[in-house]
C-alpha positions in Angstrom: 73.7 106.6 108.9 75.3 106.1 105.1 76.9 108.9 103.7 76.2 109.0 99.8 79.1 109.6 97.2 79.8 113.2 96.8 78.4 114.8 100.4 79.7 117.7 101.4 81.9 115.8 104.2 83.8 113.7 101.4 87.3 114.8 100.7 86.5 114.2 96.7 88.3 116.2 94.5 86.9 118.8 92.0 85.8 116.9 88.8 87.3 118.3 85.5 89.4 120.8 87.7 92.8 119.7 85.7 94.0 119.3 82.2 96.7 116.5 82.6 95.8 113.9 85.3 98.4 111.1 86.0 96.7 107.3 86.6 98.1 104.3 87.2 97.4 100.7 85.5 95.3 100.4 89.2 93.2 102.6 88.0 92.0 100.9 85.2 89.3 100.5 84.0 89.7 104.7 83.6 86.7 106.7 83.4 85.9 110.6 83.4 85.4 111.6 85.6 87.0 109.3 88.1 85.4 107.8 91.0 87.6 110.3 93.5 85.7 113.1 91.9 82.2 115.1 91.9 79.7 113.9 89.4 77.0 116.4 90.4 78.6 118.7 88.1 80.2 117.4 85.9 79.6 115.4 82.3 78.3 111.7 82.4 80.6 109.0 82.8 83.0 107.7 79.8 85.3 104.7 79.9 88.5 105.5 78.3 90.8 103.3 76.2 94.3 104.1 77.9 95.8 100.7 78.6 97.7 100.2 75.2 99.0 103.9 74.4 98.9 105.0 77.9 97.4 107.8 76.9 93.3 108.7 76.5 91.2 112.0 76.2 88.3 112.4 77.3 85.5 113.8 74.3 83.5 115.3 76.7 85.8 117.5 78.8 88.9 117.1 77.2 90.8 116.1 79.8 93.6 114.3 79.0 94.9 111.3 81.6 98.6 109.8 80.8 99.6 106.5 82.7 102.9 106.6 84.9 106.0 104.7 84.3 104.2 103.3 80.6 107.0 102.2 78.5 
């Protein structure tokens, strides 16, 4: 049997449950909320631009997502 995304069984973590999240370039393309999380309850998803500032927000939630070790 296939276990959909987001079943209660997954270890995915809370979507929108931080301020500041910490990414890396592997997580690029970066969306909000991320694939790791919830969507059931959460806003839709939106790609953020965070490659050449290494910093994005996200407009819906505010989250804000920094990349590590961006020079």
């Amino acid at each position: 049997m296939k276990i959909r995304k987001g079943a209660e069984n997954e270890n995915l973590a809370q979507a929108n449950a931080q301020v500041r999240y910490q990414v890396s370039i592997d997580d690029t393309p970066l969306s909000c909320p991320m694939p790791e999380m919830y969507l059931w309850n959460s806003h839709p998803k939106v790609y953020l631009p965070i490659e050449e500032t290494g910093e994005a927000k996200c407009p819906y939630c505010g989250a804000e997502y920094y990349l590590k070790n961006k020079s």
